[in-house]
N, C-alpha and C positions, 0 to 999 in steps of 0.2 A: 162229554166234558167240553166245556168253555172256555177260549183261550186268550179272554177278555181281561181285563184287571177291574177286581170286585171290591168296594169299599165297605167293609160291615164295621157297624159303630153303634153302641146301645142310643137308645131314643127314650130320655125320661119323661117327655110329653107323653110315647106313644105306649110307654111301659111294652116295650118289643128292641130285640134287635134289628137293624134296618143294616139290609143289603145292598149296594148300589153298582152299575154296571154303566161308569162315567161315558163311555163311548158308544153305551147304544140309548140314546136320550127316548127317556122315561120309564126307561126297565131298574126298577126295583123291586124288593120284596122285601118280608119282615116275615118274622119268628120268634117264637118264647126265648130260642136259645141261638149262641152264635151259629153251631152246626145245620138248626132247621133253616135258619135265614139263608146259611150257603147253599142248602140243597134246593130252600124253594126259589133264590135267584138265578140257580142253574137252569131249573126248568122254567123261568120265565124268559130266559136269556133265550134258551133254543125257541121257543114259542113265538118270541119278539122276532127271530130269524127267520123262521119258516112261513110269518106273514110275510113280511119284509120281500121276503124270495117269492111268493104268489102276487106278491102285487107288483113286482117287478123294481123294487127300489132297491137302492142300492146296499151293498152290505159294507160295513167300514172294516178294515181289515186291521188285526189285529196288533195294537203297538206294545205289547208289554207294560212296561212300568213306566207310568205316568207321571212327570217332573210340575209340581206346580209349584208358585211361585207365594 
């Protein structure tokens, strides 16, 4: 489990729900439905981490809920 803050919002261009994971830049994913979107960005999130951690970059640590403006 991921302790990221996950933005899922349907996509009418992409006919898919689109998942986002604002703090690990480019980890996204989509899905037919809200639930697949969350599980495939879960496993993109850890994925995104585990290079992240082989390549030796850094990992941004987790802020909860995101204030934008």
């Amino acid at each position: 489990m991921i302790k990221y803050e996950v933005i899922l919002y349907w996509s009418a261009e992409d006919e898919a729900f689109i998942a986002e994971v604002p703090e690990l830049p480019g980890c996204m994913a989509d899905g037919a439905t809200y639930h697949e979107a969350l599980v495939n960005v879960e496993q993109i999130a850890l994925e995104w981490l585990e290079i992240a951690r082989e390549l030796g970059r850094e990992i941004p640590v987790p802020k909860g809920k995101l204030v934008y403006a």
